[in-house]
N, C-alpha and C positions, 0 to 999 in steps of 0.2 A: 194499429190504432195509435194517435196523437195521444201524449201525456201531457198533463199541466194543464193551466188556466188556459189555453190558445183550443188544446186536446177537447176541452171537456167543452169549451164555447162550439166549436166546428160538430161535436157530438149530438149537440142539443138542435140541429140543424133541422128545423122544421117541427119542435115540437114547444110546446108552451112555456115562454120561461114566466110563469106569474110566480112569484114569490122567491124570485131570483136576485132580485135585488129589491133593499127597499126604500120604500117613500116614504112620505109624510103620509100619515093615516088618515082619515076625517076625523077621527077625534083630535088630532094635532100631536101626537104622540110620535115622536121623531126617536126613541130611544129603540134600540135593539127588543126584540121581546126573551134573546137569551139570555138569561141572568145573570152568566159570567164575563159575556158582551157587555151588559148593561153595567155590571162591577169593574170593570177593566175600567170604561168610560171614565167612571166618578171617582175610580181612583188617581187616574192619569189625570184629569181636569183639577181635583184637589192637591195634586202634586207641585202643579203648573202655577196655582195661585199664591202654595207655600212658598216655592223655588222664587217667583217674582214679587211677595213681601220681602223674603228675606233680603235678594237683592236691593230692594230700596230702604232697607233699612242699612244694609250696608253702605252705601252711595250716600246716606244723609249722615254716617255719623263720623264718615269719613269727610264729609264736607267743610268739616272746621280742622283738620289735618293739611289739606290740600296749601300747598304755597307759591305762589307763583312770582320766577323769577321777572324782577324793571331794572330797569337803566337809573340812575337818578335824573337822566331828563323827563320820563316818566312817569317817575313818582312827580316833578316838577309839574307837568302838564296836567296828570292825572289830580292831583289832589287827593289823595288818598286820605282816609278818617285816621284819627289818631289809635293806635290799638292793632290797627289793622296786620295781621303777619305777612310778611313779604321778604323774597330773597333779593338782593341787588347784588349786584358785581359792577366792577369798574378798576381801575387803578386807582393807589391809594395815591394820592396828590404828594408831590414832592413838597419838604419843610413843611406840612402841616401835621408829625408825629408829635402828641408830646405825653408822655409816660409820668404817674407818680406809682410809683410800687406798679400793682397789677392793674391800676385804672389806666386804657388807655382812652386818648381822645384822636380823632384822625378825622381826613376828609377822601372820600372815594368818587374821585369821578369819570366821566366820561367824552370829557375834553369840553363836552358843551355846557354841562351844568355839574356843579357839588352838590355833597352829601355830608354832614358832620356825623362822626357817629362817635359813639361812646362804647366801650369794651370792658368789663374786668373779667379779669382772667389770664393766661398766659396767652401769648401767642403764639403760634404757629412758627416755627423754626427759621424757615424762609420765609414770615413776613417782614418786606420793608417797603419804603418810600419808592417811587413808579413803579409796582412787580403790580400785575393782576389778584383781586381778591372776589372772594364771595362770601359774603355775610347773609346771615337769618336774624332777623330780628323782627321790630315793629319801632313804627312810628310814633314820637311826645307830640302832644299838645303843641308844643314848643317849635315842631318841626323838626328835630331831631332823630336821630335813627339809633337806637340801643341795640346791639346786636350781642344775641345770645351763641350764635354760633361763627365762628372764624375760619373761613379755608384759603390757604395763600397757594399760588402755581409754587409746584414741584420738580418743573427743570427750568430753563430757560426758553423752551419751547413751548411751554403747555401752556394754553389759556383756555379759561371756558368756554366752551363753545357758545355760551349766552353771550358772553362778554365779546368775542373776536364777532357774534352777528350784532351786537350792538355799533361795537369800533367799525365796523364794514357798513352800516346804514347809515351812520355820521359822517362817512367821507374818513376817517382819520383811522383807517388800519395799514398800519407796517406789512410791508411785505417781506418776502426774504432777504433783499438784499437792504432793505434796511430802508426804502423809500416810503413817502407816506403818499397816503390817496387811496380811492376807493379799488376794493379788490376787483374789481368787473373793470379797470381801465384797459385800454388795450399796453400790450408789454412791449419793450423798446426791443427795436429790431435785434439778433443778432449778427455779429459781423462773421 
């Protein structure tokens, strides 16, 4: 004799399956009439409601966390409100450092457009004038970029990957041998 659901369906072969499975009653009563069936149900379904409040409680209060890296072309095009938190990377603009004690002022950009930002605090060991940067801050009234957080590249090779897709969508990322143009050009023959 067959075992299992397959076992006991082939067993019932020719004899009545009423109450084998169920239906919608005529009273409309779609719930199990086992009471530990019918507890299981309302436990599971109030499980599901808790688990998907809490997640949207989570998702909203993280929603004012959330930062999203621009280009200062970007922010340029975009107009962003004043207030607004955002991260930008670019290279810091050659001659545009100038330092009193820990306030700095600089411009970070992306060949196509600037950004002035303002800083106090120390800087970052490796930041200087053309090295890639990434700043957190928000944007004055003014148009200004206040940045509360400062990250400068740490070898000579690293850039942020926001930053080199940025330099790569403008046409203006360096490749290895030091050439500029877009990284999708085709490569000069070898000899």
């Amino acid at each position: 004799m067959l075992r299992g659901s397959l076992g006991s369906h082939l067993s019932m072969k020719g004899k009545s399956r009423e109450g084998r499975f169920k239906t919608i009653k005529e009273d409309g009563d779609w719930m199990p009439m086992n009471p530990r069936k019918r507890n299981r149900i309302i436990i599971i379904a109030a499980a599901g409601v808790v688990l998907a409040g809490a997640a949207g409680l989570s998702l909203y209060a993280l929603n004012d966390q959330i930062v999203f890296f621009k280009s200062p072309s970007d922010i340029a095009s975009e107009g962003l409100a004043p207030g607004t938190r955002v991260r930008i990377g670019g290279l810091v603009k050659e001659g545009s450092w100038t330092q009193d004690g820990t306030s700095h002022v600089f411009a970070v950009t992306d060949t196509a457009q600037e950004l002035v930002v303002a800083y106090t605090g120390i800087l970052p060991d490796l930041f200087r004038e053309g090295q890639g940067v990434v700043l957190d801050g928000a944007l004055t009234p003014e148009g200004r970029f206040v940045a509360d957080t400062v990250l400068a590249k740490h070898d000579e090779n690293y850039m942020p990957a926001e930053v080199a897709e940025a330099l790569k969508a403008q046409g203006h990322w360096i490749d290895d041998q030091g050439n500029y143009g877009k990284a999708d050009a085709a490569e000069p023959a070898k000899p």
